[in-house]
N, C-alpha and C positions, 0 to 999 in steps of 0.2 A: 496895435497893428494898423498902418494906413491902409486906405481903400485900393492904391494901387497894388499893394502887396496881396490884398484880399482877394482879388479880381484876376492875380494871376493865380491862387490858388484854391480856386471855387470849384472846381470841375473835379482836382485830387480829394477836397474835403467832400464833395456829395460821393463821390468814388470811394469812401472811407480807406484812401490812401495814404492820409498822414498818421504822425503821430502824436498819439497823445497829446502832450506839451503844446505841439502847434495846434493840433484842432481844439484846445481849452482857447489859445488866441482866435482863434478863426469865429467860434460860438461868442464870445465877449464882443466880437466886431460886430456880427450880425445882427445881435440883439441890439446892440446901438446906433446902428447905420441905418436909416432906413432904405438907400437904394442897395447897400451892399445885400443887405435883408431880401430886398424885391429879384434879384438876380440870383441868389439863393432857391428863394421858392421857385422862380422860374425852372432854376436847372433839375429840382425837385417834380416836380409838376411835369416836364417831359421824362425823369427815368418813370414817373409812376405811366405814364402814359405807353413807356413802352415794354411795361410789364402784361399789357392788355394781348391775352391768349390770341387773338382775330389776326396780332401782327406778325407770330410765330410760325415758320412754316420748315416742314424738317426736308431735310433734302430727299430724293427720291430714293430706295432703297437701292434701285440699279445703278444709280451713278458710277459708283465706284466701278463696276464691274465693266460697265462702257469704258468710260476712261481707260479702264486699263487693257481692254482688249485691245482700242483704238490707239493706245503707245504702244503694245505689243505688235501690232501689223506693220509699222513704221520697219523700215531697213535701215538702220543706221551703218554709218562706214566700219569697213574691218575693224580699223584699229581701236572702234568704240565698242568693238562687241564682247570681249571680255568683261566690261565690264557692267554691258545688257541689265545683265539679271541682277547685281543689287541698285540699280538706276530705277529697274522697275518697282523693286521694293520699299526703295524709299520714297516714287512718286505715289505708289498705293499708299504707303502710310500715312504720306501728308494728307490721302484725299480723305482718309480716316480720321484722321486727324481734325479737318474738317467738319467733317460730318458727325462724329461726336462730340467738336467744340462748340458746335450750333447750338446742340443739345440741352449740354454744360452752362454753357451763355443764358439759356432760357430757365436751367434753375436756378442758375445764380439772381437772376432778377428776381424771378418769384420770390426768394426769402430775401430782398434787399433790404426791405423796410425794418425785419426782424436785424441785421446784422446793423442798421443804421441808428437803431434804439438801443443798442450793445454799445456803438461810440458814445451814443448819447450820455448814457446816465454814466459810463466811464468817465467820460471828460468831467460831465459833471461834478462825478466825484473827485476826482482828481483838482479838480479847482476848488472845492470847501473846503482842503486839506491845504492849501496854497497861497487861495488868501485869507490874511487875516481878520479874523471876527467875520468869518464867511459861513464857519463849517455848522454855526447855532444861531438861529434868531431868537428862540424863548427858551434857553440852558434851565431843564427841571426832569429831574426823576418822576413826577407826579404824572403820571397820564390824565388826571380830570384839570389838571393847570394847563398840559399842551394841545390836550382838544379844543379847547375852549379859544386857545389862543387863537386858530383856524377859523375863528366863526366870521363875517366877514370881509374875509382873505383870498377863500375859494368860494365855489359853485356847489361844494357837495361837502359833507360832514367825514373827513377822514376816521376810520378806526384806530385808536391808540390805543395799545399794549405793553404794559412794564414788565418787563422777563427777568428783574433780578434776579431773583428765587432762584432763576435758569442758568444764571453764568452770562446773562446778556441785558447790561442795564442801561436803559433808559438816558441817554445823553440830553435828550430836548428836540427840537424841530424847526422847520425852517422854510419856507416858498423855493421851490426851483422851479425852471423850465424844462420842460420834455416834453420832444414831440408837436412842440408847436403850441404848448399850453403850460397854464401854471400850474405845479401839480405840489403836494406834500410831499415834504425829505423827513422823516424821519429819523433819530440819528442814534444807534447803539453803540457799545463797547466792550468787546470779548478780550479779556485780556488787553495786551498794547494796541489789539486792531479795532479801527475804528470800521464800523459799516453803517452806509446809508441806505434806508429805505426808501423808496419812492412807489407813491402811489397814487393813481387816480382812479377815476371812474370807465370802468369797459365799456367801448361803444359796442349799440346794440342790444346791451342787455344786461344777465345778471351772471351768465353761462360760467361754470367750472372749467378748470384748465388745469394736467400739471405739471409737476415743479421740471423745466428745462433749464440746464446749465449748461455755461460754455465759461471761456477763458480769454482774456486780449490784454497783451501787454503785462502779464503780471499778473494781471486783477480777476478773482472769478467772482462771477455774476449767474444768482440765479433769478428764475421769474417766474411768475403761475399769474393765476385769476381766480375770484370767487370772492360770490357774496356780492358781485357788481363791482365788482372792483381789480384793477391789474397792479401789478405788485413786481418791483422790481429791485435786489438786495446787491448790492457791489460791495467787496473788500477785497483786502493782501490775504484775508483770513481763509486758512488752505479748505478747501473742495467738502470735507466733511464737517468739518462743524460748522460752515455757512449753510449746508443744508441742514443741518440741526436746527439751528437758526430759525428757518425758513418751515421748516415741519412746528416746533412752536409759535411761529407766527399764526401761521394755519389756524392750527390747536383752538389757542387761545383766543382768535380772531372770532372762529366759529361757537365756541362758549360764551361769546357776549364781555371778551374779557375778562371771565374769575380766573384766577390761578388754579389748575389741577390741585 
């Protein structure tokens, strides 16, 4: 993707407007550009800014009820008066309208960051499956071969867990990016579907979390925390056995890795 192209489509990708396909090019330009990058974080840097509660202010509960007194006082000409009464209904509802989309607006921000880490590790996954010799850096069933692979790599000692036994085997592991850091991919296999794990360390702390699922594009995505660490599982793989999945991750995580 050139910078030009990038630049007119900075504002849809922070907006997580595009799709898929294009926002896996959008992520590959930014990690390689460094001013495409710097205008990125910029535009990142003012939605977080204006998620800050101080800038939110809801409209006054009378509004609506002014406005609509102050159109109803109005005389308008005969010939418009038939039609008065749904004029005034549909200028009440836009002012409703309003005044619940303000609202609306101020949750949407607040869970932006959560919906912006849902494109994230999507795309991401969606790029290990696309390009080639992308989707494994150290291809082994062995969990003490892929820990170890990690030593040097990150910041922090990932948990690794082999689930064959489970129906869920151990593909190997890999560095990705999320979130603005280099984090672990873990990489399974249930049947034809492939799922990636990504995981890093929770800021903050060690705190429990859990398991929330959503869906984008095809792909469901679950995530939790625990044990200091956030955890995020992407596949085609349908809604219940990725949370099986994800329940033996748990499991096993918390046992120190022995098999049940």
């Amino acid at each position: 993707m050139e910078c030009e192209r990038a630049r007119a489509l900075i504002d849809a990708y922070v907006d997580r407007e595009l799709a898929v396909d294009v926002s896996v090019e959008m992520q590959q330009h930014i990690q390689s550009c460094a001013a495409c990058r710097a205008r990125y974080e910029g535009r990142r840097a003012l939605s977080a800014h204006l998620q800050e509660p101080g800038l939110y202010m809801a409209a006054p509960e009378g509004l609506r009820r002014r406005i609509v007194e102050a159109i109803a006082a109005e005389s308008p000409p005969a010939s418009l008066r038939p039609a008065r009464r749904q004029w005034l209904q549909l200028a009440a509802a836009c002012i409703a309208a309003a005044v619940l989309g303000s609202g609306t607006t101020y949750l949407s921000l607040i869970s932006g960051d959560r919906r912006s880490l849902t494109d994230e590790v999507v795309a991401n996954h969606v790029r290990s499956l696309l390009v080639e010799n992308r989707v494994i850096d150290v291809p082994s069933s062995d969990e003490h071969t892929v820990k170890p692979w990690f030593n040097g790599k990150l910041d922090f000692a990932p948990p690794v867990v082999d689930l064959t036994s489970d129906g869920f085997p151990l593909l190997g592991g890999r560095l990705d990016y999320v979130d603005q850091r280099t984090v672990a991919a873990l990489v399974y296999r249930h049947r034809q579907h492939i799922i990636n794990l990504f995981l890093w360390p929770t800021d903050g702390g060690a705190g429990n979390g859990g398991v929330a699922a959503t869906s984008l594009q095809g792909y469901h995505v679950i995530h939790w925390s625990g044990g200091g660490m956030t955890y995020w599982a992407v596949s085609d793989l349908n809604p219940e056995d990725l949370k099986a999945f994800g329940d033996l991750v748990q499991r096993r995580v918390a046992a120190g890795g022995v098999p049940e």
